[in-house]
N, C-alpha and C positions, 0 to 999 in steps of 0.2 A: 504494500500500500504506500501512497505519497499522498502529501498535502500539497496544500495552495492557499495563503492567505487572502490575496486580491487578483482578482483580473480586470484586464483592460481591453477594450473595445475599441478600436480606432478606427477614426473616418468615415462612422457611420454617419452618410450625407443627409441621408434620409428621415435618419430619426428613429428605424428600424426593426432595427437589431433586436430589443428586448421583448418586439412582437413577436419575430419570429420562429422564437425556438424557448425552449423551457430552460431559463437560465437557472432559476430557481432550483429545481430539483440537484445543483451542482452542489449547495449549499456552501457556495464561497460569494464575496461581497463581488459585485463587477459593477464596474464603469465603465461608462460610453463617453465616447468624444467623436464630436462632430466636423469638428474640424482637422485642416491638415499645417501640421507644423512644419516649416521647411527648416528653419536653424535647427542646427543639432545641439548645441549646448542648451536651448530652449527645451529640446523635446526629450534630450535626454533627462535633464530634472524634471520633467513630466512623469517620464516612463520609470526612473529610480527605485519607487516602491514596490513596483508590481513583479510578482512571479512567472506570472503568467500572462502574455499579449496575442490579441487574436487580429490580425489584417486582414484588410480589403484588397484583394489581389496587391497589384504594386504602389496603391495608392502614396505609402509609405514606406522607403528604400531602407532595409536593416545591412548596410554594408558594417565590417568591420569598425571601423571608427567608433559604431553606433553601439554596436554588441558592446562592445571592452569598456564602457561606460552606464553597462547595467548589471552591476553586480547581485541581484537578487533573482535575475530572471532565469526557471527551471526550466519554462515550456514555452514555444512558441509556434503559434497556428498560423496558416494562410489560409485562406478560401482558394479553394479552387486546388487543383494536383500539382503546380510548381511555382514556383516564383523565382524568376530571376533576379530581382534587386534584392535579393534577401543574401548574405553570407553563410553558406550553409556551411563552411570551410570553418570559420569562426567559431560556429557555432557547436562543433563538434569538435572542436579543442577543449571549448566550454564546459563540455558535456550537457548542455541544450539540447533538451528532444527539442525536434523540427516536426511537426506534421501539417499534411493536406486535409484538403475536405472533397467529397464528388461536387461536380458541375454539368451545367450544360452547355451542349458546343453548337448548340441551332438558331441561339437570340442574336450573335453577333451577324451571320449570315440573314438574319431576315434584318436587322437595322440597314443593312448596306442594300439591301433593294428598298429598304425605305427612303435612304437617302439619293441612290440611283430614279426612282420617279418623283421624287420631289424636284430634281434637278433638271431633269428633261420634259417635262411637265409643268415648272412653271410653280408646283402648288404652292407653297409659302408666299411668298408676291400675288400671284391670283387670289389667297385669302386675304391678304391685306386689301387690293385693290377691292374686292367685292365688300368687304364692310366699310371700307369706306367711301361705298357708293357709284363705284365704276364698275365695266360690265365689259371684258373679256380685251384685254389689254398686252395682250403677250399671244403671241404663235408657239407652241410646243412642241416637242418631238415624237415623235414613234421609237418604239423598241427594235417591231417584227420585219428583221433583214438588217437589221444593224450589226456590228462586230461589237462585242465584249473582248475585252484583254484583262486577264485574272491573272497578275502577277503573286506566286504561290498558290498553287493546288493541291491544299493540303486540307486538313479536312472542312476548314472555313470555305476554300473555294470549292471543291466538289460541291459543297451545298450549292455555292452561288451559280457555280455551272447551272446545275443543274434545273436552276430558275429559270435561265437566259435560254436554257433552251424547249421551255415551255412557251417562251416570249416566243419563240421563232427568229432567237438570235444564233449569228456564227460566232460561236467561243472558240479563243485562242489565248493560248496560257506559256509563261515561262516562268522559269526559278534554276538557279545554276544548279540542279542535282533531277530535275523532272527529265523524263522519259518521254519519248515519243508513245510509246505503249500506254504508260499510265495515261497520257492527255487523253487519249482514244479511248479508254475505258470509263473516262468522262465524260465521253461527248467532247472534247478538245481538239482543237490540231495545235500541238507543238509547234511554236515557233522562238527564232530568236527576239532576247530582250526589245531591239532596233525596229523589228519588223512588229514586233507589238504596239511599240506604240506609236511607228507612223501607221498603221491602220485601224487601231481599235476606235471606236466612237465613244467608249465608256470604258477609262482603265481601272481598275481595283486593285487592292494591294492586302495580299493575304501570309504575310510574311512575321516572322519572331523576329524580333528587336537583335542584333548583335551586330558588333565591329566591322561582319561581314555585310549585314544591310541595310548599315545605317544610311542615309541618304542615296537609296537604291533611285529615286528620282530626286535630281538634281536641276540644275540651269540646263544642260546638255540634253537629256532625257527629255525635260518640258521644250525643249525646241523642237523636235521629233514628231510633238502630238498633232495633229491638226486644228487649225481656231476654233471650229466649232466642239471639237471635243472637249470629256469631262473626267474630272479623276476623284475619286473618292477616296478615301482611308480611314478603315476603321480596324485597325491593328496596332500602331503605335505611333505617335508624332513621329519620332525621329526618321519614319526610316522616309520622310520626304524633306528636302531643303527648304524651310518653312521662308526664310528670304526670297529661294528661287521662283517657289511658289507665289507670293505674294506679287512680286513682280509680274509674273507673267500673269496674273489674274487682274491687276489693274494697267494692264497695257494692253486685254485685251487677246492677248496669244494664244491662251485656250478659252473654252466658254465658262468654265464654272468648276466650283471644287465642292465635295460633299466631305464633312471632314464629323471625325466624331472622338479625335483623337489630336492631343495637342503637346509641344516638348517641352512643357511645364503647363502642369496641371494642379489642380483647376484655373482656368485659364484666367488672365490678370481681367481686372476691370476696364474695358480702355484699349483693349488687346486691337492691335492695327486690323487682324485679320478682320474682325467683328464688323466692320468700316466697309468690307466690300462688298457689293450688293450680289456680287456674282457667286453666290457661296452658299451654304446650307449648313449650319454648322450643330452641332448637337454634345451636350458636356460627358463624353465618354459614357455612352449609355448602349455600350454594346449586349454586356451581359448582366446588365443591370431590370432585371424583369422582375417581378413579384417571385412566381415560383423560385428562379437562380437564388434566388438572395434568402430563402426559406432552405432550399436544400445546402445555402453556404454556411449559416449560422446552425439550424442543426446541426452540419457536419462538426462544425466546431464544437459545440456542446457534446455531440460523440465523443470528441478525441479528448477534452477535459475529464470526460467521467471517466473513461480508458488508463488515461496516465493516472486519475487518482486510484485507480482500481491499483495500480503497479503495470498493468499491460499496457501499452501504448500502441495504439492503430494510425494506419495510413504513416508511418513515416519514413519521413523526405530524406 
């Protein structure tokens, strides 16, 4: 058996957390916090007392620096099966358990066609304009014959293929490790990066955040697209040049960006991107759904009663 004196809750945006899982039954005190601290000498005397921290995916980066300045901490939980900005290396010098919780991988893939017809359709402005009192002010686009370019198909884009081709879209996909076989077992034709996105009319970006593709579109990349095309991201800020971007969204060089992912988050007040009208933008609400965020906080409350048990599940 193990104890826990407190736990802590972070980044619950929502307000959430305590709805959705029986904290109670853990019989340790927990706190929530709403907010997100970005100084670390801040957050660290925040986090100093607690044993045990429960995250919201990467909302809050636990890199080393941050570990070695919480001396009390036994346990720490992510939502969801991995986290990268967490030090798991640290943490296991420490002797910190690490664990996950189950997720679902199907809300992110349906926000990116939410974002995909909100952009080519017009609707966010078409709402604005009809409440206030104008009547059909913008021409739209069509889906059906259009190209999609899903950059990573992996299991985010296989869903979204898979959409694009109920539309009666041509998908074409690349990622430096994809297969001609695999695109075809999507519904895809393989192509290179280049020939993606001078042809796609809708590019999406389905890729994990690393070294290797960190600003996988760049200025060079946005030059390639065509004007009227549109590029979406709902995977990670970085891995677009969010300058590159901006630029070519206010000079006009592609038509629009759908974005739901920013390279600091939550995005400032004031933020330049917010400014262009060419844009759709959404505060990282990929897998932010009712149910996701019931099966992440139970999970968590799983893995608490688990380590108190002495057995520890799911871990990282």
């Amino acid at each position: 058996m193990s104890s826990l004196s407190r736990i802590a809750v972070l980044d619950d945006y929502q307000g959430v957390a305590l709805s959705l899982a029986d904290w109670g039954s853990l019989g340790v005190p927990v706190d929530v916090f709403r907010d997100t601290i970005k100084d670390e000498d801040a957050l660290a005397a925040r986090l100093a007392p607690y044993d045990a921290i429960v995250l919201m995916r990467e909302r809050t980066p636990f890199p080393r620096s941050l570990i070695e300045r919480l001396p009390n901490l036994k346990l720490l939980v992510t939502t969801a099966g991995r986290n990268l900005s967490v030090d798991s290396g640290a943490l296991k010098e420490r002797g910190i358990t690490f664990c996950g919780t189950g997720g679902g991988v199907s809300q992110t893939a349906e926000l990116t066609w939410g974002l995909i017809l909100a952009l080519v359709r017009d609707i966010p402005a078409q709402d604005r304009s009809l409440r206030e009192g104008r009547w059909q002010t913008a021409l739209g686009e069509g889906l059906e014959g259009q190209t999609l370019g899903i950059i990573g198909l992996g299991k985010q884009g296989q869903r979204v293929a898979k959409v694009a081709l109920a539309f009666g879209m041509r998908v074409i996909a690349w990622s430096q490790n994809l297969t001609a076989e695999t695109a075809a077992a999507h519904g895809a034709e393989r192509v290179e990066k280049e020939a993606l996105l001078r042809e796609a009319d809708v590019v999406t970006l389905h890729l994990v955040l690393s070294a290797r593709s960190r600003h996988t579109i760049g200025a060079a990349e946005l030059s390639l697209m065509k004007p009227g095309a549109f590029l979406v991201n709902t995977s990670r800020g970085p891995l677009v040049d969010s300058q590159a971007l901006e630029s070519a969204l206010r000079e006009g060089r592609i038509a629009g960006a759908g974005l739901d992912v920013f390279d600091e988050e939550p995005l400032a007040a004031g933020a330049s991107i917010a400014a262009l009208p060419n844009t759709v933008l959404t505060p990282h609400l990929g897998y932010v759904t009712r149910g996701n965020l019931a099966t992440f906080y139970q999970g968590a409350v799983e893995d608490i009663a688990a380590y108190l048990a002495g057995a520890p599940i799911r871990v990282i």
